[in-house]
Every structure is written in C-alpha cells, then in structure tokens.
KOLKOLZA-419057 format. One line per 3 residues: number of its first residue (from 1); their letters; for each residue x, y, z of N, C-alpha, C, CB. Coordinates in pm, whole numbers, plus 50000, padded with zeros to 5 digits. Glycine has a CB too. Example, Ala and Ser with C-alpha at 12.3 -4.5 7.8 and 13.67 -1.06 7.14 Angstrom:
1	AS	51319/49431/50780/51230/49550/50780/51320/49670/50780/51131/49553/50905; 51285/49775/50708/51367/49894/50714/51290/50003/50787/51408/49940/50572 $
***
This chain:
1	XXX	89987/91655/84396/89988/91511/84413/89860/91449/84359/90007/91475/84561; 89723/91511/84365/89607/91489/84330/89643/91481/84194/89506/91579/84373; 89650/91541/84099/89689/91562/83955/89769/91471/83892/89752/91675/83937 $
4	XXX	89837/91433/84004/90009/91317/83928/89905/91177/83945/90235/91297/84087; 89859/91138/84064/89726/91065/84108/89633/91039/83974/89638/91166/84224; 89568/91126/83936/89479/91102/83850/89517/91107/83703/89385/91180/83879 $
7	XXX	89624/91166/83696/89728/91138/83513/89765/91024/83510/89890/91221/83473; 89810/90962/83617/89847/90793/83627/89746/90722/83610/89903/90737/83756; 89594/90741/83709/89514/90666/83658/89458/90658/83525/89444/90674/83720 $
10	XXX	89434/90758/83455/89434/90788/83339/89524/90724/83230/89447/90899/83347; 89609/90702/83295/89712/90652/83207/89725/90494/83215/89847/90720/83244; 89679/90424/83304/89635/90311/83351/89544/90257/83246/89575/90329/83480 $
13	XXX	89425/90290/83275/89344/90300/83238/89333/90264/83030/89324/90420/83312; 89439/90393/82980/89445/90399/82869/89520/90223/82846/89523/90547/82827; 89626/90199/82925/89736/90088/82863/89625/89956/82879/89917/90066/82978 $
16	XXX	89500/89974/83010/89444/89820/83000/89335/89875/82915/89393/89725/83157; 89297/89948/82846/89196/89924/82715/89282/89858/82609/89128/90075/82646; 89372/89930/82599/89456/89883/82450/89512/89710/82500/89636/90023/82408 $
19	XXX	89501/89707/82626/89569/89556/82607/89505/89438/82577/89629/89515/82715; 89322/89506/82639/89219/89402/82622/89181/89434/82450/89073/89425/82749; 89165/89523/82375/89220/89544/82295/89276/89421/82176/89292/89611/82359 $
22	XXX	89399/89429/82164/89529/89332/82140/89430/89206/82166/89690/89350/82265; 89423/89150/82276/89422/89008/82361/89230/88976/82290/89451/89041/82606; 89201/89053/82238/89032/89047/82187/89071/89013/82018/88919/89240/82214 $
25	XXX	89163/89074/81943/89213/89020/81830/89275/88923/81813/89267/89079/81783; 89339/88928/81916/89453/88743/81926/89383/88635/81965/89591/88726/82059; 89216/88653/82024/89171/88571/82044/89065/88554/81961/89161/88567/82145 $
28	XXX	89007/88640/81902/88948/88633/81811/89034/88557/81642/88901/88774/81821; 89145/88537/81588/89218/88511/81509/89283/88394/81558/89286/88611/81478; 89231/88275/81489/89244/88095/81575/89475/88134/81545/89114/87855/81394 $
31	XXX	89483/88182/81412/89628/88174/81390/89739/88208/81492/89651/88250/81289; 89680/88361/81518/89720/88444/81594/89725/88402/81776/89632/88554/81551; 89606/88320/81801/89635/88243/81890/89722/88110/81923/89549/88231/81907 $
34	XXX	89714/88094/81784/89808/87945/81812/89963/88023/81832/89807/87803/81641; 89991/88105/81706/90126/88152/81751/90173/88234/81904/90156/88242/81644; 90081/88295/81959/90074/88366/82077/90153/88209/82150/89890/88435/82131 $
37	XXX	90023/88150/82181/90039/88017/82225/90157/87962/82239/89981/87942/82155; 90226/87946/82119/90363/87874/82147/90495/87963/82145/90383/87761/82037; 90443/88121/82131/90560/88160/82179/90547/88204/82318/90614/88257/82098 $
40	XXX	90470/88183/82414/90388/88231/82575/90481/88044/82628/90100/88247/82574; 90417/87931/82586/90532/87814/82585/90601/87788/82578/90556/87758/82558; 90719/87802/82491/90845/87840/82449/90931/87936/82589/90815/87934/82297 $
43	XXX	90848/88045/82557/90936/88139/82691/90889/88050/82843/90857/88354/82705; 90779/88028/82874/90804/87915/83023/90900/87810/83009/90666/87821/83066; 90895/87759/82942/90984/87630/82912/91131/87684/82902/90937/87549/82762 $
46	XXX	91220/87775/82833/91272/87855/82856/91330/87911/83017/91202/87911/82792; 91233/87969/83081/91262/88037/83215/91280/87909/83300/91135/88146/83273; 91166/87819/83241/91216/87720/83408/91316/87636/83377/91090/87601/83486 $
49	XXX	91381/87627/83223/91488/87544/83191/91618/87591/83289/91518/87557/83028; 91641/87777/83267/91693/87814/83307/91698/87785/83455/91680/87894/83259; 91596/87809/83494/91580/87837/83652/91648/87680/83694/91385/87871/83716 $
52	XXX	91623/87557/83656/91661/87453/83690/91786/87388/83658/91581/87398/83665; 91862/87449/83591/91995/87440/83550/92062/87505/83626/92023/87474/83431; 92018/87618/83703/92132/87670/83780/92147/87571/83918/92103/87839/83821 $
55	X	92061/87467/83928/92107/87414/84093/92174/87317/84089/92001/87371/84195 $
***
C-alpha cells in the first residue's frame, strides 16, 4: 500500500509539472492566450446555457 501511495504521488506530481508547464507557455504567448481565453468562454457560456434551458 506504501508503494501504490508513493507511485501515485509521483505520478501527481509528474501531471502538475507538465501542467504548470503548458499554462507557463499559454501565458507566456499573448495569441495562445487569447485563444485559450475564448475557448475556456465559449465552454462556460455553453454549460450554463445548457444548465438553464433545462428548467
């Protein structure tokens, strides 16, 4: 259990380097942010369209 424990953290670990990573180039790149941007907008606008159409 110790072993499964610490391969997970490990593995944790690995996915939030690579994500800060990613999110350090997308913010660093004005383009790359704007598009992030409106597709991160798009999908809220999206979910709560949804969400508010069903009542």
């Amino acid at each position: 259990m110790t072993s499964l424990l610490s391969d997970l953290g490990t593995v944790g670990t690995s996915v939030l380097d690579t994500v800060s990573d990613v999110a350090g180039v997308i913010v660093a790149q004005p383009l790359l942010l704007l598009t992030v941007g409106f597709l991160f907008i798009g999908g809220v606008i999206g979910i709560f369209g949804r969400l508010l159409s069903r009542s």
